[in-house]
C-alpha positions as CSV (number, residue, x, y, z in Angstrom):
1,X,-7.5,9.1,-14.0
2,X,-6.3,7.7,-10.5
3,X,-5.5,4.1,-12.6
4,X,-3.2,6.4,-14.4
5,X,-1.9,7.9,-11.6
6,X,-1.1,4.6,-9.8
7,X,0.1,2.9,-12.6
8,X,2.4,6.1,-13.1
9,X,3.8,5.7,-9.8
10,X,4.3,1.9,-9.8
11,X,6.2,2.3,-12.9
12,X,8.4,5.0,-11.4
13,X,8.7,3.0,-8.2
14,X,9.6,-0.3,-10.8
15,X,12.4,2.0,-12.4
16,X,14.2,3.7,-9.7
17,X,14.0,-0.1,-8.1
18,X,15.5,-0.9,-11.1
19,X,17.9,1.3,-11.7
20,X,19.6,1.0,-7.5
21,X,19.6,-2.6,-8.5
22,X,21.9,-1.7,-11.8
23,X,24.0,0.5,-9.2
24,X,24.8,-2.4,-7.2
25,X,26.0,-4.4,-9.8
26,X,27.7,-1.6,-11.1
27,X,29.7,-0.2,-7.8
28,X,30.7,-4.6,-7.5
29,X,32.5,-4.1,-11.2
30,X,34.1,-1.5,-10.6
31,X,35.6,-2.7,-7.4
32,X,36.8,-5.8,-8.8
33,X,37.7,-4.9,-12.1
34,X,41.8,-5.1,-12.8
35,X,42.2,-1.5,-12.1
36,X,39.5,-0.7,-9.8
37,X,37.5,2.3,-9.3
38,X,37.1,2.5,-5.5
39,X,35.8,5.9,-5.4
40,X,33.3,5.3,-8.1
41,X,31.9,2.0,-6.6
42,X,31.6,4.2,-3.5
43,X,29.0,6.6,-5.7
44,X,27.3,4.0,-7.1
45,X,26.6,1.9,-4.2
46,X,25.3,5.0,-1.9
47,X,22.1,5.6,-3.3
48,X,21.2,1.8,-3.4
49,X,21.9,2.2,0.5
50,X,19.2,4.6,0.9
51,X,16.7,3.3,-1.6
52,X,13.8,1.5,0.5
53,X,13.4,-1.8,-1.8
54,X,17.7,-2.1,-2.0
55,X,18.4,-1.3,1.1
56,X,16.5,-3.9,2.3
57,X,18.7,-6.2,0.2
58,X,22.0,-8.4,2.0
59,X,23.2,-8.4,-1.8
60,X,23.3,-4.4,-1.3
61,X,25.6,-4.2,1.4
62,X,27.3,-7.1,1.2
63,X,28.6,-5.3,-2.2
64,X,29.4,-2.1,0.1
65,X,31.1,-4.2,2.0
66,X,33.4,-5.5,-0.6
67,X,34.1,-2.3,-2.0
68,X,36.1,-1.8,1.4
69,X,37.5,-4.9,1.3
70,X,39.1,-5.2,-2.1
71,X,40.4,-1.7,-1.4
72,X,42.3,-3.0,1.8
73,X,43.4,-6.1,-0.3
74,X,45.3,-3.4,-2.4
75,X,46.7,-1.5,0.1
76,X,48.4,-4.8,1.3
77,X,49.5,-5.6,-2.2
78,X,51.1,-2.3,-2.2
79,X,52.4,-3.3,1.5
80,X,53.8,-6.8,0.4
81,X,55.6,-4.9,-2.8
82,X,57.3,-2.8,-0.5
83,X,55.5,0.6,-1.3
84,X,54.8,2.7,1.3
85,X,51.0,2.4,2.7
86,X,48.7,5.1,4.0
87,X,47.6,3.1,7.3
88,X,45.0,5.5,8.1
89,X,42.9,5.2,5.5
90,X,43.7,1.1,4.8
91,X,42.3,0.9,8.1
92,X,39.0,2.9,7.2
93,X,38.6,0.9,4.4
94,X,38.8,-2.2,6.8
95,X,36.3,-0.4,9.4
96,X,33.7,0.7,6.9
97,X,33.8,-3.0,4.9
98,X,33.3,-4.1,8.9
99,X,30.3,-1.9,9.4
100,X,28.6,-2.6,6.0
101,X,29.2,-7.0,6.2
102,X,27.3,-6.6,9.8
103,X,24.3,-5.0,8.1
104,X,24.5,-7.6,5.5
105,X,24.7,-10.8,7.7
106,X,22.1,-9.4,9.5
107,X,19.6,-9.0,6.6
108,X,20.4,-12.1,5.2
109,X,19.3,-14.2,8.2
110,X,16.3,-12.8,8.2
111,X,15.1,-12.9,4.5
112,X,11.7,-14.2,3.6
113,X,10.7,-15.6,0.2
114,X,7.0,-15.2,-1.7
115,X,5.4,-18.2,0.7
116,X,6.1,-16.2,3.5
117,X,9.4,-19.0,4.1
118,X,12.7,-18.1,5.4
119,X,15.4,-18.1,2.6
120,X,18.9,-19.7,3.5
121,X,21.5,-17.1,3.7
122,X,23.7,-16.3,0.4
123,X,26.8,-14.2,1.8
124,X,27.0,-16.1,5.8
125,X,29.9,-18.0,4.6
126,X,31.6,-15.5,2.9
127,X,31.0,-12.9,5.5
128,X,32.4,-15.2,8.6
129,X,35.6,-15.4,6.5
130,X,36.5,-11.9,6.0
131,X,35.6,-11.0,8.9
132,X,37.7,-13.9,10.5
133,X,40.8,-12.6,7.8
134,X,40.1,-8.8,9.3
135,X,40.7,-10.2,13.0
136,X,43.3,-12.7,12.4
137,X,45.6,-10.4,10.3
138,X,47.3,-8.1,12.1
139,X,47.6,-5.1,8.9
140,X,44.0,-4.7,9.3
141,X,42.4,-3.3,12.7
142,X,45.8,-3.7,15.2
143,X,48.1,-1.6,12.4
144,X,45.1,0.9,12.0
145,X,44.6,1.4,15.5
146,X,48.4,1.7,16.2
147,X,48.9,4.4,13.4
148,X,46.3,6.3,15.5
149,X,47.6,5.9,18.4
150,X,51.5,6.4,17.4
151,X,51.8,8.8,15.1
152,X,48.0,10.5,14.7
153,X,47.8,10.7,18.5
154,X,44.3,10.1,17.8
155,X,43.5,8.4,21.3
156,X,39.7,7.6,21.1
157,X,39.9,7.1,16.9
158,X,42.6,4.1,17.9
159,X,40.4,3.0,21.2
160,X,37.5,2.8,18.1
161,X,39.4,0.6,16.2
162,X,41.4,-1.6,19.2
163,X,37.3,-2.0,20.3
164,X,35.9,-3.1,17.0
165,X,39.0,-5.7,16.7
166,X,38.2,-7.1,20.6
167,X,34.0,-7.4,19.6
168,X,34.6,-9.6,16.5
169,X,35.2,-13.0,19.2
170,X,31.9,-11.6,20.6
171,X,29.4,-11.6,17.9
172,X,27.3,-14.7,17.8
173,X,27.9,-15.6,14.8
174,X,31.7,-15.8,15.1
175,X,32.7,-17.2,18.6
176,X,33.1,-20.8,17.1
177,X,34.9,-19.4,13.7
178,X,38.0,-17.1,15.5
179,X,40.3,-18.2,18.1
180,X,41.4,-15.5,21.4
181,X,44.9,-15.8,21.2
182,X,47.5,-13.8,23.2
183,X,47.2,-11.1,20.7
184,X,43.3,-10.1,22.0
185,X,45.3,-9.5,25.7
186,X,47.9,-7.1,24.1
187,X,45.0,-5.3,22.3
188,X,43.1,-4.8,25.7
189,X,46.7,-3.3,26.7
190,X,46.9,-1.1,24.0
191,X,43.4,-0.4,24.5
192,X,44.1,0.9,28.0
193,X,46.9,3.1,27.2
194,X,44.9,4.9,25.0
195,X,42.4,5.0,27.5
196,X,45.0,6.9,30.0
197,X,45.9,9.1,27.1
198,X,43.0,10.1,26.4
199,X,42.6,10.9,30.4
200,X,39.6,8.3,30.4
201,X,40.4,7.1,33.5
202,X,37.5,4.9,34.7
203,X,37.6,3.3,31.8
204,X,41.1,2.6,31.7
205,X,40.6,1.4,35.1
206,X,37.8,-1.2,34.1
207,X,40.1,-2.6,31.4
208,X,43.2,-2.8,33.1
209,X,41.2,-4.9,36.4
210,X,39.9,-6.9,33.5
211,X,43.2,-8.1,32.5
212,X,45.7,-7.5,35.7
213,X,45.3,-11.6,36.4
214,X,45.9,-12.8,32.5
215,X,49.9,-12.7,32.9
216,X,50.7,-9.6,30.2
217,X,52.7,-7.0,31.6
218,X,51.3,-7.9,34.9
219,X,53.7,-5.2,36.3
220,X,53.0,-2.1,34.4
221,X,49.3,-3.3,34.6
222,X,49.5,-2.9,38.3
223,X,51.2,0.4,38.6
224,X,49.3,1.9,35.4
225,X,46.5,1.0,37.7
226,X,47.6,2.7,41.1
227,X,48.2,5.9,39.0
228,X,44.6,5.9,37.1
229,X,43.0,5.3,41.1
230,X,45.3,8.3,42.0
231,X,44.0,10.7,39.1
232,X,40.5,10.0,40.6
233,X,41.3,10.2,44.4
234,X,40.2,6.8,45.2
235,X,42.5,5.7,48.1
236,X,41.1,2.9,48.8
237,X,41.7,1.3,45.3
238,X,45.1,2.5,45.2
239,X,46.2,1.1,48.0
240,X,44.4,-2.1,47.7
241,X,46.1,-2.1,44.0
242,X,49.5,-1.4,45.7
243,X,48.8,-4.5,48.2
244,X,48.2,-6.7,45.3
245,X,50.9,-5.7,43.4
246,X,53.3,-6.3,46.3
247,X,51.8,-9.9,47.0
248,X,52.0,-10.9,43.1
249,X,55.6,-9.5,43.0
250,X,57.3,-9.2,46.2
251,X,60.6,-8.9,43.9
252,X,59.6,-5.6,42.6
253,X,60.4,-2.6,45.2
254,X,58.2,-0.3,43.9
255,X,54.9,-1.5,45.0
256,X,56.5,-1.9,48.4
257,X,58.0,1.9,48.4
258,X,54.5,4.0,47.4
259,X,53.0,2.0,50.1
260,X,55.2,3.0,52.7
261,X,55.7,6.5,51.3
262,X,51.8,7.1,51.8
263,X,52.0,5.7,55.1
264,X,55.0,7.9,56.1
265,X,53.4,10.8,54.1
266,X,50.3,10.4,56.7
267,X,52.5,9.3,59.5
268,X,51.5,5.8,59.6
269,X,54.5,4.3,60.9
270,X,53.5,1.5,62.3
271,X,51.9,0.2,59.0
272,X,54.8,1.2,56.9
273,X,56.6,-1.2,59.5
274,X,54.1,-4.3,59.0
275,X,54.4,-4.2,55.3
276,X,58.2,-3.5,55.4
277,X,58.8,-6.2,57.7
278,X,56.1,-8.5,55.0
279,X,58.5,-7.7,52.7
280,X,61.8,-8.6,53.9
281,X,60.6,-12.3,55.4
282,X,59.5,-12.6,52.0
283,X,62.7,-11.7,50.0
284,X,65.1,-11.5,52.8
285,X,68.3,-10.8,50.2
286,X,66.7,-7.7,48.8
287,X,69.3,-4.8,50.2
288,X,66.2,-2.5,49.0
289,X,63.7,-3.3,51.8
290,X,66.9,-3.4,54.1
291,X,67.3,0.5,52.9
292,X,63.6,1.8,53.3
293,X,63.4,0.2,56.8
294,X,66.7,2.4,57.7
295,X,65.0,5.4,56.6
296,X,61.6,4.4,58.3
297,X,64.3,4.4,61.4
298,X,65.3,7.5,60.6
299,X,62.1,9.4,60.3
300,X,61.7,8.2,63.6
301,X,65.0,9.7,64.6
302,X,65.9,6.5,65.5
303,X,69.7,6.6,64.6
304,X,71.1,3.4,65.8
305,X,68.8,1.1,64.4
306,X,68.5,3.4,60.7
307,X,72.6,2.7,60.8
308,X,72.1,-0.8,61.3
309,X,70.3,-1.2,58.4
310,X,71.9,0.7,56.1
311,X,74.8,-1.2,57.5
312,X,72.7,-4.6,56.4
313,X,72.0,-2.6,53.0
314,X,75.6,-2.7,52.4
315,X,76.3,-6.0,53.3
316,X,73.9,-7.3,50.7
317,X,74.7,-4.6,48.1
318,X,78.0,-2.9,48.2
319,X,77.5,-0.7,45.3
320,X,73.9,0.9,47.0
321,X,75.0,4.4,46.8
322,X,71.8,5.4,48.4
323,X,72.6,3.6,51.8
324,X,76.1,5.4,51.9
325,X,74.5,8.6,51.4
326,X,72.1,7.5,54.3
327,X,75.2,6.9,56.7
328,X,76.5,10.2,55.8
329,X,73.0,11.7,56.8
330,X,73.2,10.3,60.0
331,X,77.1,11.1,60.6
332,X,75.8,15.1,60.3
333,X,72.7,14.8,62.5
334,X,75.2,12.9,65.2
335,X,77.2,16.5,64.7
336,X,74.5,18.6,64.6
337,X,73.3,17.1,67.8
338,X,76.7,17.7,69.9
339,X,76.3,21.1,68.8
340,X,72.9,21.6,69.8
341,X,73.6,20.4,72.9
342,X,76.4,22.9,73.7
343,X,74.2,25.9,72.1
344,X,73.9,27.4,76.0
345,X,76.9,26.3,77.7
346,X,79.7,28.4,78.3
347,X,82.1,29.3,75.2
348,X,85.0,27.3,76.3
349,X,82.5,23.7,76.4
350,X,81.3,25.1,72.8
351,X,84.2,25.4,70.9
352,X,85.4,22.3,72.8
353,X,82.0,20.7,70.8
354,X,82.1,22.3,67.8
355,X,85.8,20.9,67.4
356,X,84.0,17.6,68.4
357,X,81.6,17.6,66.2
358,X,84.0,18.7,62.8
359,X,85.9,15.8,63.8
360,X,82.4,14.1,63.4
361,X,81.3,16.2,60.2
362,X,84.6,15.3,58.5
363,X,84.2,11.7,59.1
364,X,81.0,11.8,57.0
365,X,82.9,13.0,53.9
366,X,84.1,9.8,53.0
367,X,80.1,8.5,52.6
368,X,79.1,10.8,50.5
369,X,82.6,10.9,48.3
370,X,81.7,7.3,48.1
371,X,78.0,7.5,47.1
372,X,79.0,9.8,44.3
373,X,81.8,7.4,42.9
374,X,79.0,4.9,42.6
375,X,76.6,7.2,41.4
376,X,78.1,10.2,39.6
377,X,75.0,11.6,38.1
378,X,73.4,12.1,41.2
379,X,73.9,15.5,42.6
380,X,72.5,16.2,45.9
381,X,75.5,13.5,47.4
382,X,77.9,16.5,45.6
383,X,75.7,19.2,47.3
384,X,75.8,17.5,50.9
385,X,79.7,17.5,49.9
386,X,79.6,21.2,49.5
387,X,77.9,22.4,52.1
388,X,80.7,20.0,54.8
389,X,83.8,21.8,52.7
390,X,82.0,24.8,53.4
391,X,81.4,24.4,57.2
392,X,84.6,22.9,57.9
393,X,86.5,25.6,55.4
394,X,88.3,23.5,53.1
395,X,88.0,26.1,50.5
396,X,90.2,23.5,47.6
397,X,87.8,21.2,48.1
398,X,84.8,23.3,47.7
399,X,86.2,24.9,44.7
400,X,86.8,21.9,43.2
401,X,82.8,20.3,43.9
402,X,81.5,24.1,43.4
403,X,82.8,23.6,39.7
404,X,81.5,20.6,39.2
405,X,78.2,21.4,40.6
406,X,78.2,24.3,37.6
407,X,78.4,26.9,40.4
């Protein structure tokens, strides 16, 4: 009775081996038959996955692998014909063929015949290949991980896909058959903007210090990288990244001007000095640096020298409305001042100063009038206009900015 049994089960275990076997070669003819079955060959091929004897078997998911693949060769015959393609689910196609040609290279390295002897691999060849065709070709994982990005706003689906694209040049078995070209760079970008939208921020901090020194977008890299060290409080690292960026690209004011506004901000004007001073010895025609070192002056109510280098401002840039404005500033504190020093005296010596200092006010007009001919979007140089026309009472005048103010 137990001979029964056995042989029983050794025939059932023969068939259902049997019949996975028939459901491999099944789900691989109905993937590349004319019309193909794609959803079919996916039923076919499943159960041959799970199946102890099969899914031991490269054959098995090499096949799963191609279903994938000759689906995303269809998508980009569609693409090439001009009809519009589903990118999402191209690229799924592209990721599961990925997953399941992995799994197959990996069995078939390791395959042992009868004599206990190691078999040479059927599908390495054919493997490397499409897996060099899904890196080199940008429709496959870059377009994929874009369409997640852009339009699903699916930040760690596209970070999925930018990672599986920038591990191909890392598996063993594929260093020597794919070249990194600029392109792998640009994905480590894209990678990291995810990253920040996602609000990952360490790790789009580790990618973006991986690539600051490989000449993409140095730039944005750099400031992209003070902002993530800001969203974690690390000061340090933010201004260390705001040194660097200044060194690399002395040309660029900004890394220059959130340095100094954190040492103003902590009243640390003696350092905002050293790296303002850095700067202008090393681009000493940048009217810019000229400008924040005037109003470094001025925060230090240190009139004279702020006008002398808003003055210096000017010389180099006659069109920085900015540096006007910042005359006109310190036109109204030199006012202010002669009337704050006639607050106690008797009322003849005040009006005699506050006729001394309208003369003053009215001579700062022309500064601002001038900062807003250069720039006419910017409002507060019409709302330091308004508020002289109204202390001096030149009610035309203040009508006149009033209305264009939307007052």
């Amino acid at each position: 009775m137990k001979k029964v049994i056995f042989s029983l089960l050794l025939l059932l275990s023969v068939t259902a081996v049997f019949a996975q076997k028939k459901n491999v070669s099944k789900a691989r003819n109905l993937a590349l038959m004319e019309t193909p079955d794609f959803k079919g060959a996916r039923e076919a091929i499943l159960p041959a996955l799970e199946e102890p004897t099969t899914s031991g078997d490269p054959r098995t998911w090499h096949v799963a692998g191609l279903i994938g693949y000759k689906e995303n060769e269809s998508y980009f015959k569609d693409l090439a014909l001009g009809k519009q393609v589903d990118f999402v689910k191209k690229g799924e196609a592209v990721m599961e063929s990925l997953n399941y040609f992995l799994k197959a290279y990996e069995l078939d390295q390791n395959q042992i015949n009868k004599k206990g002897k190691k078999i040479k691999p059927k599908y390495e060849s054919d493997i490397k290949a499409k897996i060099k065709e899904y890196f080199e070709e940008k429709h496959n994982l870059f377009y994929y991980a874009a369409t997640l990005y852009d339009e699903k706003k699916d930040y760690k689906g596209a970070m999925k896909a930018f990672e599986t694209y920038l591990e191909i040049p890392n598996l063993p078995f594929m260093k020597d058959v794919v070249k990194i070209d600029s392109t792998y760079i640009q994905v480590k970008y894209f990678n990291a903007l995810a990253a920040r939208n996602a609000e990952m921020w360490d790790k789009a901090i580790r990618i973006h210090e991986d690539i600051k020194n490989e000449g993409y977008e140095t730039g944005n890299v750099y400031k992209m990288l003070y902002e993530e060290y800001v969203q974690i409080k690390d000061t340090a690292n933010f201004l260390r990244t705001l040194d660097e960026g200044f060194n690399k690209m002395p040309e660029d004011p900004w890394f220059i001007q959130n340095l100094i506004n954190y040492y103003l901000t902590n009243n640390l004007i003696e350092e905002s000095k050293v790296y303002i001073d850095k700067a202008i010895q090393v681009s000493p025609k940048e009217a810019v640096y000229y400008y924040i070192k005037a109003k470094i002056y001025e925060t230090e109510k240190n009139y004279v020298d702020a006008r002398k280098y808003y003055d210096k401002t000017l010389e180099l840039d006659p069109k920085y409305a900015d540096a006007y404005a910042g005359i006109g500033v310190l036109v109204i504190e030199e006012g202010q001042k002669i009337l704050d020093d006639a607050a106690y005296k008797s009322d003849r010596e005040f009006n005699l100063a506050k006729n001394k200092a309208n003369e003053v006010f009215k001579s700062a007009i022309d500064y601002f009038k001038k900062a807003a001919e250069i720039n006419p979007d910017e409002q507060i140089y019409k709302r330091n206009l308004r508020m002289l026309y109204y202390r001096l009472g030149m009610s035309k005048e203040l009508e006149a900015i009033e209305k264009e103010l939307g007052y």
